[in-house]
LUMKOL-593786 format. One record per residue (C-alpha): residue in one letter; z negated, x negated, y negated; residue number from 0. Coordinates in nm, 4 decimals. Layout:
N
pt aa = A, pz = Z, px = X, py = Y, i = NUM
...
! end
This chain:
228
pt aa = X, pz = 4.9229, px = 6.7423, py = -15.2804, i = 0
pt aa = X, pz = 5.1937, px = 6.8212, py = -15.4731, i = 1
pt aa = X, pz = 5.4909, px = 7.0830, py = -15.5956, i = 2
pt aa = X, pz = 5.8190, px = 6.9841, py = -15.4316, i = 3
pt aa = X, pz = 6.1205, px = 6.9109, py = -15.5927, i = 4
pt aa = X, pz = 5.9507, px = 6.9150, py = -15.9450, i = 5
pt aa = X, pz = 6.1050, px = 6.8146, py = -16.2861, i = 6
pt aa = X, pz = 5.9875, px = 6.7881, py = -16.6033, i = 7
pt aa = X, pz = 6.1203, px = 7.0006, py = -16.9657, i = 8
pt aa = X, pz = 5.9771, px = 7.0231, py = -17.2861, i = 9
pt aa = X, pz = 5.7454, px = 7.3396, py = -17.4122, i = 10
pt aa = X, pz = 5.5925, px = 7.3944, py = -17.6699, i = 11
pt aa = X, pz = 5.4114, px = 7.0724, py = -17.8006, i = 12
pt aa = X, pz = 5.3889, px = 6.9282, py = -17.4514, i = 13
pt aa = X, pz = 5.6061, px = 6.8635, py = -17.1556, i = 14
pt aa = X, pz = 5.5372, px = 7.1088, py = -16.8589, i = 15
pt aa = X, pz = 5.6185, px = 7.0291, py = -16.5321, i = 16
pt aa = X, pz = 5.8433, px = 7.3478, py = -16.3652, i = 17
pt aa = X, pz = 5.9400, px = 7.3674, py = -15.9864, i = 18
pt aa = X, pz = 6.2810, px = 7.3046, py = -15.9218, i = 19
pt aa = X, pz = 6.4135, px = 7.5916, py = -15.6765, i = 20
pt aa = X, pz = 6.3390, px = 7.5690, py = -15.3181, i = 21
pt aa = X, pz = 6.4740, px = 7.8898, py = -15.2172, i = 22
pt aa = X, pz = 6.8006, px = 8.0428, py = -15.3225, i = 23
pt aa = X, pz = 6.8398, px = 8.2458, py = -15.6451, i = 24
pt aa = X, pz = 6.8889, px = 8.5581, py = -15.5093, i = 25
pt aa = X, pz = 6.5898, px = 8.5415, py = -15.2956, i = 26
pt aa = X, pz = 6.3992, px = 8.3942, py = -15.5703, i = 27
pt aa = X, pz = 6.5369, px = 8.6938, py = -15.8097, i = 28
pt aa = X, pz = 6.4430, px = 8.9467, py = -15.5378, i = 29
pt aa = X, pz = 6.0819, px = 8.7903, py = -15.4831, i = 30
pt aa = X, pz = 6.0170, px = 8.8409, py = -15.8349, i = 31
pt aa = X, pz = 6.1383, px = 9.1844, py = -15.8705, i = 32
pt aa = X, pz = 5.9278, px = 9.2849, py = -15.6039, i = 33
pt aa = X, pz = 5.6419, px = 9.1436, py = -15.7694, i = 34
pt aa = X, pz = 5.6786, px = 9.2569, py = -16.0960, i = 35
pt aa = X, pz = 5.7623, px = 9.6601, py = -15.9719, i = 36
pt aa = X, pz = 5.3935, px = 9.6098, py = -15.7896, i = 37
pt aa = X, pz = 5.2459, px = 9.5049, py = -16.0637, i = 38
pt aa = X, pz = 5.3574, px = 9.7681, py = -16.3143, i = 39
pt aa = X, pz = 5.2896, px = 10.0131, py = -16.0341, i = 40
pt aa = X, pz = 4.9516, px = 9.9427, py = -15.9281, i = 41
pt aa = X, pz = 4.8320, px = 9.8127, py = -16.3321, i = 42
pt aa = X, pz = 4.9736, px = 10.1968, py = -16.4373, i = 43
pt aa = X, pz = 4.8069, px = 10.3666, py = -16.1411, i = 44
pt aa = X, pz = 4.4598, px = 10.1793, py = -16.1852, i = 45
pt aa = X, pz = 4.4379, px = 10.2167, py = -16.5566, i = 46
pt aa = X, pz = 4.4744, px = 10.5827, py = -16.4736, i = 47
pt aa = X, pz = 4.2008, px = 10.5763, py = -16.2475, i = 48
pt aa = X, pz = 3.9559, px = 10.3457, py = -16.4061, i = 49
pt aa = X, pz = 4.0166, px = 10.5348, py = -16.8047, i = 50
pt aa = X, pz = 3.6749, px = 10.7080, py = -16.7456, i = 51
pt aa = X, pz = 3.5119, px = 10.3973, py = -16.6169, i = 52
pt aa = X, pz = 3.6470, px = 10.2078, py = -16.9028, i = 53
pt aa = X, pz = 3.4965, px = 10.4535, py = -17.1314, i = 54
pt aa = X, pz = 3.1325, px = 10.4366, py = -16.9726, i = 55
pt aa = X, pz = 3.1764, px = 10.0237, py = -17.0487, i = 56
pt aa = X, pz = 3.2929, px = 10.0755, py = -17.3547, i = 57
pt aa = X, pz = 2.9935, px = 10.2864, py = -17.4583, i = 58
pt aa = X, pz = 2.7431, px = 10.0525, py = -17.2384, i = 59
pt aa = X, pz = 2.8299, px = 9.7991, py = -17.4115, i = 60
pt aa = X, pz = 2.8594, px = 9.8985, py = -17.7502, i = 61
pt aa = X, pz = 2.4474, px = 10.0457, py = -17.7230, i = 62
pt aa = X, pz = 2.3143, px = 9.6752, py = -17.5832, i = 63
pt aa = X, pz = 2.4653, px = 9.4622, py = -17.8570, i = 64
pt aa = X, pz = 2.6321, px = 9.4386, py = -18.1404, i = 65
pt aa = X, pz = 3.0501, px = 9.3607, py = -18.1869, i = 66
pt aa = X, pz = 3.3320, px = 9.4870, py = -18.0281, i = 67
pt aa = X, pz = 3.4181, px = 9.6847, py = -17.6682, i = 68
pt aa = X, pz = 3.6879, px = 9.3649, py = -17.5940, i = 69
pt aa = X, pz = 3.6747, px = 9.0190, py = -17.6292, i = 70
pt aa = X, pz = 4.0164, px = 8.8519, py = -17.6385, i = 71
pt aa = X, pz = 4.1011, px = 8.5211, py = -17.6899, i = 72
pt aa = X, pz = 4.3744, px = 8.2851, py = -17.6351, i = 73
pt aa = X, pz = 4.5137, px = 8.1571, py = -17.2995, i = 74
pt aa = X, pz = 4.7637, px = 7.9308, py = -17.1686, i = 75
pt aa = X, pz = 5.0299, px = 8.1273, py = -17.0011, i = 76
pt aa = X, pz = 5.3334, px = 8.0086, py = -16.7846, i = 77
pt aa = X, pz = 5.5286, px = 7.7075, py = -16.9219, i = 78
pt aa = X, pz = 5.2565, px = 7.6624, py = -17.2104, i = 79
pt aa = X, pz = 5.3180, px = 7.9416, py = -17.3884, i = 80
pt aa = X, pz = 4.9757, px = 8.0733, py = -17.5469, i = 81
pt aa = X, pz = 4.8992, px = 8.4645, py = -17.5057, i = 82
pt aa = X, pz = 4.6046, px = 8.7100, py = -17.5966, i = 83
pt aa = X, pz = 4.3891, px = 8.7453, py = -17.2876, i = 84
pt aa = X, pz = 4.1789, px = 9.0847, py = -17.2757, i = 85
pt aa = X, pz = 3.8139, px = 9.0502, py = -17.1117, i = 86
pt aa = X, pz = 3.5305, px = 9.3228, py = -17.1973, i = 87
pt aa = X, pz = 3.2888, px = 9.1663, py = -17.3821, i = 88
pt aa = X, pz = 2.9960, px = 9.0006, py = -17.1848, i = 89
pt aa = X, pz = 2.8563, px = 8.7890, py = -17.4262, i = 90
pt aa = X, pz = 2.6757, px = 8.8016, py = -17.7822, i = 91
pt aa = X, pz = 2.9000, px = 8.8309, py = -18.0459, i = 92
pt aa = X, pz = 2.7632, px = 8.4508, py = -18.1355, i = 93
pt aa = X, pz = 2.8837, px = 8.2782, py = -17.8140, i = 94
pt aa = X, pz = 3.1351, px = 8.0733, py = -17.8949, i = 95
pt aa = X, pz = 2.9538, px = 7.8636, py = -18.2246, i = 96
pt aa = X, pz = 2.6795, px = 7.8308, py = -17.9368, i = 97
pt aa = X, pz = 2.8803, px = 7.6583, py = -17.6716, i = 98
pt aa = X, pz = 2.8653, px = 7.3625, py = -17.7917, i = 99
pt aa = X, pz = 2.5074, px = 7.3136, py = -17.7930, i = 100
pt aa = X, pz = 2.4621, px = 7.4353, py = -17.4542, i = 101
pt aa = X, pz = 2.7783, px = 7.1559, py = -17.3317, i = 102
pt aa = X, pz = 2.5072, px = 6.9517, py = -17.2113, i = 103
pt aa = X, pz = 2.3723, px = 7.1692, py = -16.9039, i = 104
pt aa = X, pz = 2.7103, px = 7.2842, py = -16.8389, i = 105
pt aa = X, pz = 2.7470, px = 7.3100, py = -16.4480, i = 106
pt aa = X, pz = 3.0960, px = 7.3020, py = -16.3787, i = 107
pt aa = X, pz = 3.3286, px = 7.0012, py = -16.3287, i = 108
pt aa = X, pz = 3.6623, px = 6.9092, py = -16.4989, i = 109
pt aa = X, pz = 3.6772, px = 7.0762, py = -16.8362, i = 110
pt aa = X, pz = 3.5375, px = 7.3780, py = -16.7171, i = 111
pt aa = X, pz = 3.2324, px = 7.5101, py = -16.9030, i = 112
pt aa = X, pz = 3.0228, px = 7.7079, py = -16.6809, i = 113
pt aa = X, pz = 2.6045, px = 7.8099, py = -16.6591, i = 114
pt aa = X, pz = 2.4571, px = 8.0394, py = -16.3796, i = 115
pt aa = X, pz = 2.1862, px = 8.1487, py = -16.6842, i = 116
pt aa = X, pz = 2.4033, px = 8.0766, py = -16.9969, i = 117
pt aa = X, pz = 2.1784, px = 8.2651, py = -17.2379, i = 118
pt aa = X, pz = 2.4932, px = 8.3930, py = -17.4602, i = 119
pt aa = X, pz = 2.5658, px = 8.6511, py = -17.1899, i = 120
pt aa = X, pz = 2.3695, px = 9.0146, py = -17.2479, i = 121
pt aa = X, pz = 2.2291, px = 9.2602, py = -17.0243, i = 122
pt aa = X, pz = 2.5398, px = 9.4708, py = -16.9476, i = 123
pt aa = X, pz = 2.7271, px = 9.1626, py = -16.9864, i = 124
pt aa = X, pz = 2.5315, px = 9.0269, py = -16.6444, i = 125
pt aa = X, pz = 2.5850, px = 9.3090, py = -16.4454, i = 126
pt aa = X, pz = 2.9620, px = 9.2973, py = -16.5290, i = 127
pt aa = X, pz = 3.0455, px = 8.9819, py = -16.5012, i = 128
pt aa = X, pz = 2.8681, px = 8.9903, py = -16.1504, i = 129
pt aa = X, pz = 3.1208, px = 9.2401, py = -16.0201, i = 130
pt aa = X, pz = 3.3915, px = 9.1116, py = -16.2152, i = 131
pt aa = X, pz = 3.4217, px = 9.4788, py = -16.4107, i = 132
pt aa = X, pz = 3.4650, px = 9.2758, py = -16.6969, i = 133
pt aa = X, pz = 3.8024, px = 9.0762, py = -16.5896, i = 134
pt aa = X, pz = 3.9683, px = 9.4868, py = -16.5653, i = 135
pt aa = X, pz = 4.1201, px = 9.4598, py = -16.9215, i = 136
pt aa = X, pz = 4.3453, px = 9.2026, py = -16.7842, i = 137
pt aa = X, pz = 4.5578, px = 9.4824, py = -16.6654, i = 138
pt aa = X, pz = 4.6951, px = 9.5139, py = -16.9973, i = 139
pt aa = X, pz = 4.8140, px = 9.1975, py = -16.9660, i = 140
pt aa = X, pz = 4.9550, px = 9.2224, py = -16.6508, i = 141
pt aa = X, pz = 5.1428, px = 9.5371, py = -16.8115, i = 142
pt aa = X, pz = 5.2456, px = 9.3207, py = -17.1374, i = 143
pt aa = X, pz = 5.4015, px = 9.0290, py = -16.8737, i = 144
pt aa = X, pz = 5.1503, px = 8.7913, py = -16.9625, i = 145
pt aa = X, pz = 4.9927, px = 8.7793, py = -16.6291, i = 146
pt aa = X, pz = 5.0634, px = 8.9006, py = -16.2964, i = 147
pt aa = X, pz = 4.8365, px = 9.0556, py = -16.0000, i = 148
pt aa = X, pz = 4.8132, px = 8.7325, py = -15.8209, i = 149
pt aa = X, pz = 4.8368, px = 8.3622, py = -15.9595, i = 150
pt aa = X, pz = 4.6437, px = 8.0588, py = -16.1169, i = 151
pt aa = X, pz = 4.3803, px = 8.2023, py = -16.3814, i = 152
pt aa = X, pz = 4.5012, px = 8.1397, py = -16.7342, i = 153
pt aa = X, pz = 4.3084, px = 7.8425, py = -16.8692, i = 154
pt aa = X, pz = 4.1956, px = 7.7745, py = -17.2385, i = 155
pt aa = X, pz = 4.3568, px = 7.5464, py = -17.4732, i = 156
pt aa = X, pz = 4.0967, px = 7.3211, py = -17.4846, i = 157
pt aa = X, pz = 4.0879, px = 7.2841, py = -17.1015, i = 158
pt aa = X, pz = 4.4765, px = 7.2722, py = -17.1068, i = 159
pt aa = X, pz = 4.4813, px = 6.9543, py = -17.3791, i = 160
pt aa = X, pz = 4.3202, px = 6.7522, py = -17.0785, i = 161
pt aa = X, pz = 4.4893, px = 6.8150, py = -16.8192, i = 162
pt aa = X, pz = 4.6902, px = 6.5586, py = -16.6059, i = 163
pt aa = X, pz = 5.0512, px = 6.5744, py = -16.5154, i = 164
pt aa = X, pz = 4.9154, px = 6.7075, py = -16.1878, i = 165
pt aa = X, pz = 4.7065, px = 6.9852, py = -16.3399, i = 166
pt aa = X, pz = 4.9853, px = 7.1297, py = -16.5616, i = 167
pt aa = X, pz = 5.1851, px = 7.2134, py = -16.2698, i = 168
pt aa = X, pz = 4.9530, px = 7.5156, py = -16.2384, i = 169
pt aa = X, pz = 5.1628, px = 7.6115, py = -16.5688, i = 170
pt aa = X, pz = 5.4866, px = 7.6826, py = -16.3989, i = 171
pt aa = X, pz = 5.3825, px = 8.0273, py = -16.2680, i = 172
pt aa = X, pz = 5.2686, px = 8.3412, py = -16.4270, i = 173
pt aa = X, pz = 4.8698, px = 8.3343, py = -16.4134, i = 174
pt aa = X, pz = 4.7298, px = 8.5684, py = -16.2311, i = 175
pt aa = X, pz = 4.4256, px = 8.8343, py = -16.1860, i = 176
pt aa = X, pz = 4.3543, px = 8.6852, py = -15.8939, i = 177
pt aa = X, pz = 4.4425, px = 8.3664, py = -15.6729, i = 178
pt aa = X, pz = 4.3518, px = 8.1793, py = -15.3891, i = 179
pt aa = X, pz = 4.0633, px = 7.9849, py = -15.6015, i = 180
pt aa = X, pz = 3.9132, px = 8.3425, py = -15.6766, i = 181
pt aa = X, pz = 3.9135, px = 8.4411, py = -15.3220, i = 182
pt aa = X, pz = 3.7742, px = 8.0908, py = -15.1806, i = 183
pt aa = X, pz = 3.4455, px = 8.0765, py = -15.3677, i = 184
pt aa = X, pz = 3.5155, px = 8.0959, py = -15.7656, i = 185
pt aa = X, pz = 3.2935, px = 7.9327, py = -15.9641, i = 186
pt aa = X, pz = 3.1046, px = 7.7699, py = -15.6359, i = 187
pt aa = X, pz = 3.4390, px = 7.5585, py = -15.6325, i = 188
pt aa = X, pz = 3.4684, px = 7.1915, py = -15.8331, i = 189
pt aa = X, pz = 3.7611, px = 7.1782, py = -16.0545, i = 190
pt aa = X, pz = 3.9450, px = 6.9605, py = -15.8404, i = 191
pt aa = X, pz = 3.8941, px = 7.2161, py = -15.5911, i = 192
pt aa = X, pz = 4.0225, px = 7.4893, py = -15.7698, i = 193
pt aa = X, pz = 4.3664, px = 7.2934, py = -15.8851, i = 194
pt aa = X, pz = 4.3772, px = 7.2093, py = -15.5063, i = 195
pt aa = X, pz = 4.4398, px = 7.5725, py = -15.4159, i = 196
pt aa = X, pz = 4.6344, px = 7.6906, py = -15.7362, i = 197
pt aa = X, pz = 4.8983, px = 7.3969, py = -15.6251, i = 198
pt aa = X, pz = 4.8392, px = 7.5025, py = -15.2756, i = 199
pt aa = X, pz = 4.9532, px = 7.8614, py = -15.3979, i = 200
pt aa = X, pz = 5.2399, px = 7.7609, py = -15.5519, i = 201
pt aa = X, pz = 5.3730, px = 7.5966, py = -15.2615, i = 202
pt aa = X, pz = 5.3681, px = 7.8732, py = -15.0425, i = 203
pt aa = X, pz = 5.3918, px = 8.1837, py = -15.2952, i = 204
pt aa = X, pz = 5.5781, px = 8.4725, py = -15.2342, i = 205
pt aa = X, pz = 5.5116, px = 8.8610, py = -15.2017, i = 206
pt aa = X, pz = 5.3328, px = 8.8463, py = -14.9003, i = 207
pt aa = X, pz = 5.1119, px = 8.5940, py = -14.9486, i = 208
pt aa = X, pz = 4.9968, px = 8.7962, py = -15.2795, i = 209
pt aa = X, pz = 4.8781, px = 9.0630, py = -15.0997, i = 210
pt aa = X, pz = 4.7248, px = 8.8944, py = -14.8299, i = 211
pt aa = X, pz = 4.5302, px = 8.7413, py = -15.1465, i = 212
pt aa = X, pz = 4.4920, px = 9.1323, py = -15.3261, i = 213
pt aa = X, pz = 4.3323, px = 9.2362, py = -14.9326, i = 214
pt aa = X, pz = 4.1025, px = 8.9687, py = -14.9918, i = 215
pt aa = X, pz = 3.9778, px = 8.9987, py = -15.3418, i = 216
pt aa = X, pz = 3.7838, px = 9.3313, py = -15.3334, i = 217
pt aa = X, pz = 3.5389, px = 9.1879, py = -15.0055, i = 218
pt aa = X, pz = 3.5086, px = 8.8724, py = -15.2180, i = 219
pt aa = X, pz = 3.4605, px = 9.1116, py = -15.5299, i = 220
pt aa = X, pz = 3.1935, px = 9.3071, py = -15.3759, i = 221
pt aa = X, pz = 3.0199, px = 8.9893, py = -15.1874, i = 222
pt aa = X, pz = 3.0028, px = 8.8871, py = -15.5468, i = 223
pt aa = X, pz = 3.0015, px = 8.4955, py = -15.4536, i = 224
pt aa = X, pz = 3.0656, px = 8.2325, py = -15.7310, i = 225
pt aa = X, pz = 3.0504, px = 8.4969, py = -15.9785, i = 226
pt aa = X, pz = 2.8108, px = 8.4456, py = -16.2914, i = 227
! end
């Protein structure tokens, strides 16, 4: 499967692939404004809500281990362009000079890395990561225009630099909080999978379908499948 009408630009160091319009500007204009007002309005109204949550985290997980409340690193936003992406910290301060040791039982598929008992992650870290608490600072980047409520998940660098001309048309959208891939299994998915639906999303993305997606993320949140 494939994005229709696609063409191809220049960004950044590589070419991206962008989708051509298939709807008319305005509608396209007013499909985005409609998006972005419900993001800004539900990312103000849940970081409201969730401050004294974030503050029992914050202290949780500064008692079980040493290093910071947030873990950011760099993603690969729409068209390329690299961003800050905000994550509470789940993992051992260590983690990422460890990865490459533990490459070899990596699970996943594609150039995901993923472990159902990666030892780097710590004892609040688990119990996070298992409801997803710990993907919440992403609001701020959904506030900052990084990222949107609903759309592929921003993928590393590293990940990006092997991706086929297929793959990087899950660049030419804003990723998201959530998508169709979080909401059909998550990590239980293969990589090819997982670019199956992102494209899938793309093709048929508008307002609606992003909150048909938002209804189904908290049952899949609280089911906790494909979460670890």
């Amino acid at each position: 499967m494939s994005v229709p009408a696609t063409k191809m630009r220049n960004c950044a160091e590589e070419p991206i692939v962008t989708a051509a319009g298939v709807r008319r500007p305005v509608v396209v204009m007013i499909d985005e404004f409609l998006r972005r007002t419900i993001d800004l309005t539900l990312c103000t109204l849940s970081l409201i809500l969730l401050f004294p949550l974030f503050l029992a985290l914050a202290i949780a997980i500064k008692m079980d281990s040493p290093g910071p409340v947030l873990f950011i690193q760099k993603r690969v936003g729409k068209d390329g362009v690299e961003f800050p992406f905000f994550k509470f910290r789940s993992m051992y301060i260590d983690s990422e000079e460890r990865r490459a040791a533990l490459l070899v039982d990596n699970e996943a598929t594609g150039p995901l890395f993923k472990m159902k008992q990666d030892p780097r992650i710590t004892k609040v870290g688990r119990l996070i990561r298992r409801s997803s608490i710990d993907e919440l600072p992403q609001l701020l980047n959904v506030l900052r225009g990084e990222m949107t409520l609903v759309g592929p998940r921003p993928a590393l660098p590293v990940e990006v630099a092997t991706y086929s001309d297929k793959e990087r048309q899950r660049l030419v959208v804003t990723p998201g909080l959530t998508g169709l891939w979080q909401v059909s299994g998550r990590s239980d998915l293969s990589f090819e999978q997982a670019i199956h639906l992102d494209l899938e999303y793309i093709r048929r993305r508008s307002v609606l379908l992003d909150v048909e997606i938002m209804a189904k993320t908290i049952p899949a949140v609280v089911a906790g499948r494909g979460a670890y």
